[in-house]
Steps between C-alpha positions, in 0.01 A plus 500: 500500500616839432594783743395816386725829584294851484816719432388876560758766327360795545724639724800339324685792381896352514611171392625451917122571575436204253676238627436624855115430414581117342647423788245587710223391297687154341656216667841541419786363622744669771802533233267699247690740333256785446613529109300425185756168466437385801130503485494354180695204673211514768270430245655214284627320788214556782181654387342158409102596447552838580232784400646798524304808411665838500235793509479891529805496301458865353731626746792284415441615181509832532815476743699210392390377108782350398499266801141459546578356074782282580286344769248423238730348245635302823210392562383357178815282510459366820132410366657308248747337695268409788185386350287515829585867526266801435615849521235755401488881543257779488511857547 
């Protein structure tokens, strides 16, 4: 069965802010390295039937695009590499 992850960023407004909200919101493990790389890790190795779903995102996207686009593209690869991942976003 899946565990769904309600991922608010709408007070995300620095990529520290970002990982400081995964960790509080995912279970991740102690040696997580608050980078892109290391969540991507996360997420091939240990997010068996995970739902993740990222919303009020229109901050990070006003503040931080270019990160808030890698952690798309990320995202879609994990997808593919994990099949019992889903990722989804909305504004």
């Amino acid at each position: 069965m899946a565990q769904v992850f309600y991922i608010d960023l709408a007070d995300v407004t620095t990529t520290e802010q970002f990982h400081e909200t995964l960790v509080k919101e995912l279970p991740l493990p102690e040696h997580y390295g608050h980078n892109l790389d290391a969540l991507y890790d996360v997420l091939t190795d240990e997010a068996r039937d995970w739902n993740i779903i990222y919303y009020n995102t229109t901050t990070m996207e006003k503040e931080i695009p270019d990160y808030l686009g890698k952690l798309k593209k990320l995202s879609l690869r994990a997808q593919k590499e994990e099949e019992s991942l889903q990722i989804r976003f909305y504004p």
